[in-house]
C-alpha positions in Angstrom: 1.0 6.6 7.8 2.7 3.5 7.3 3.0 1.3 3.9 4.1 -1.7 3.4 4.1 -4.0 0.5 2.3 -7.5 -0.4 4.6 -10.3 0.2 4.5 -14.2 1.0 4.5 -13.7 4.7 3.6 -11.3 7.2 7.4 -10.9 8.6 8.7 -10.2 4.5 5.8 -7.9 4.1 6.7 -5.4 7.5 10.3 -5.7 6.2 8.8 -3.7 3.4 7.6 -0.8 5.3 7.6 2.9 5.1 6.5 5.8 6.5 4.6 8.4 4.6 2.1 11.0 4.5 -1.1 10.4 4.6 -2.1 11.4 0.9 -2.8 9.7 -2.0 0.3 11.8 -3.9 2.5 10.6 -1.4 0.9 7.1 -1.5 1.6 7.0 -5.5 5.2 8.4 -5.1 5.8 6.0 -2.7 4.4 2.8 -4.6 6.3 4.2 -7.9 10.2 4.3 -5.8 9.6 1.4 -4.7 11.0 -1.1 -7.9 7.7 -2.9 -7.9 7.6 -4.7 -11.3 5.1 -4.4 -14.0 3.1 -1.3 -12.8 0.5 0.6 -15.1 2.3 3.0 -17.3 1.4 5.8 -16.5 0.3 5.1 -13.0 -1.7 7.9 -11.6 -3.8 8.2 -8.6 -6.6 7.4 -10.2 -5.2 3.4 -10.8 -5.1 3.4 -6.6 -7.9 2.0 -4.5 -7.8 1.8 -0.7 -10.2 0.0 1.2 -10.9 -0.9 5.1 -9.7 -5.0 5.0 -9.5 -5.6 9.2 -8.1 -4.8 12.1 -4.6 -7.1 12.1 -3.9 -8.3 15.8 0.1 -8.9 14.9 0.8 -5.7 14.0 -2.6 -3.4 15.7 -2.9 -2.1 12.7 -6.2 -0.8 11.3 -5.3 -2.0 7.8 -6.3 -0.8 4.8 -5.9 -2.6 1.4 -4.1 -0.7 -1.6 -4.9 -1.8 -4.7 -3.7 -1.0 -8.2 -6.7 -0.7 -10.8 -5.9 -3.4 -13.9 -2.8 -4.8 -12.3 -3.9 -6.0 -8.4 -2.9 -5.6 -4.8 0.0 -3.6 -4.1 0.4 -3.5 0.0 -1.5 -2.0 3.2 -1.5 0.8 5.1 -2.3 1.2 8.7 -5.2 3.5 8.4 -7.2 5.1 5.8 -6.5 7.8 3.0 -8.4 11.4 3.8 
């Protein structure tokens, strides 16, 4: 699955991206090495929401939003969390 974070424009946000598996553990490890600034502490799966958003015609991806309970959106992924 890929991941990439929330930024200004579409081109900073791909720059962002990485691949991982498709489970919310990998999810949260991948959002915690990522440096992202003022996260929940301690962030735990059960601070992450992903939710259908659209299907984005620059990139064909069937995005997904990832949110962060308390703090806001974090990124998107191109498909959906089992």
């Amino acid at each position: 699955m890929k991941l990439r974070q929330h930024k200004g424009g579409h081109t900073e946000s791909m720059a962002t991206m990485v691949e991982i598996e498709p489970t919310r553990a990998a999810l949260l490890q991948a959002i915690r090495a990522s440096g992202m600034i003022g996260l929940p502490e301690p962030l735990t799966e059960d601070h992450l929401g992903v939710t259908f958003a659209s299907i984005d015609t620059r990139n064909h991806w069937n995005t997904h939003i990832v949110t962060i309970k308390d703090w806001g959106v974090y990124g998107y992924t191109d498909g959906p969390m089992p």
